[in-house]
N, C-alpha and C positions, 0 to 999 in steps of 0.2 A: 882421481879428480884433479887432483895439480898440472898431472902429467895435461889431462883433457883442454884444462883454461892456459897452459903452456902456448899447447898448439892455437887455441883460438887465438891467442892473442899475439902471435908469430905472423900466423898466415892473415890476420883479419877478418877473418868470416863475419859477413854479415850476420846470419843466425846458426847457427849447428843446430843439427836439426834432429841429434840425439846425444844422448849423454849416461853410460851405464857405468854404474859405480855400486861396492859393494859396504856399507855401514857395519864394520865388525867390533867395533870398541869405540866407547865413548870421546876418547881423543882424536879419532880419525873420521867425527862428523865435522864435513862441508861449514865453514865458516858461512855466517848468514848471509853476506853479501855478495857472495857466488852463487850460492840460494836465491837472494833475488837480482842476480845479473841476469836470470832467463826466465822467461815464462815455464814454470816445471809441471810435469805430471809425476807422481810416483806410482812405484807397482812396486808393493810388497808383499816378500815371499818371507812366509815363517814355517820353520819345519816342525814336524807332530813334537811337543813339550816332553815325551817321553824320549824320545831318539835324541833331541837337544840337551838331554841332563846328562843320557848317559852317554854324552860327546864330551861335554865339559868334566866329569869325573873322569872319562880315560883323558884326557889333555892332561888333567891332574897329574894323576896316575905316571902318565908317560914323562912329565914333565918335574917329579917329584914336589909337586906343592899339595902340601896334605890337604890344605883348607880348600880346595878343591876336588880334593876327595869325599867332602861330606855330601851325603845326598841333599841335606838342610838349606846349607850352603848353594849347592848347585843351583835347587827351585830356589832360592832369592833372588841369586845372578839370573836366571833364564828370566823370572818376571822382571828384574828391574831393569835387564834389555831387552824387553818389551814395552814395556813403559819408556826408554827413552828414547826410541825409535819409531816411535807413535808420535811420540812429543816434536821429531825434524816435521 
């Protein structure tokens, strides 16, 4: 997304006429005002909640952070990034 408003604002584009960015954690959502520099559509893509949990528990796993090994754990984070990815 930086990289994206970089170039826009290098080269001057009157409007870019697409903009693909991936929302993976709460601190790497689009600041609002980037949000509203362009007229936006979104298209969101969620993967089945089962394959999503057992992503976040092997990331655990691979990554030794236990608290991410809990299944409990996992469905909290997977809905409360859903929730705040609804919420941009």
């Amino acid at each position: 997304m930086r990289l994206r408003l970089q170039t826009y604002k290098e080269f001057k584009w009157e409007q870019p006429r697409f903009l693909q960015d991936k929302v993976l954690h709460d601190h790497y959502t689009p600041p609002l005002e980037v949000l509203r520099a362009f007229p936006t559509k979104s298209i969101l893509f969620i993967r089945e909640p089962i394959e999503s949990i057992k992503s976040i528990i092997a990331m655990g796993r691979k990554n030794g952070n236990q608290v991410y090994e809990s299944s409990s754990f996992a469905c909290d984070h997977y809905c409360s990034r859903i929730e705040d990815i609804i919420a941009i």
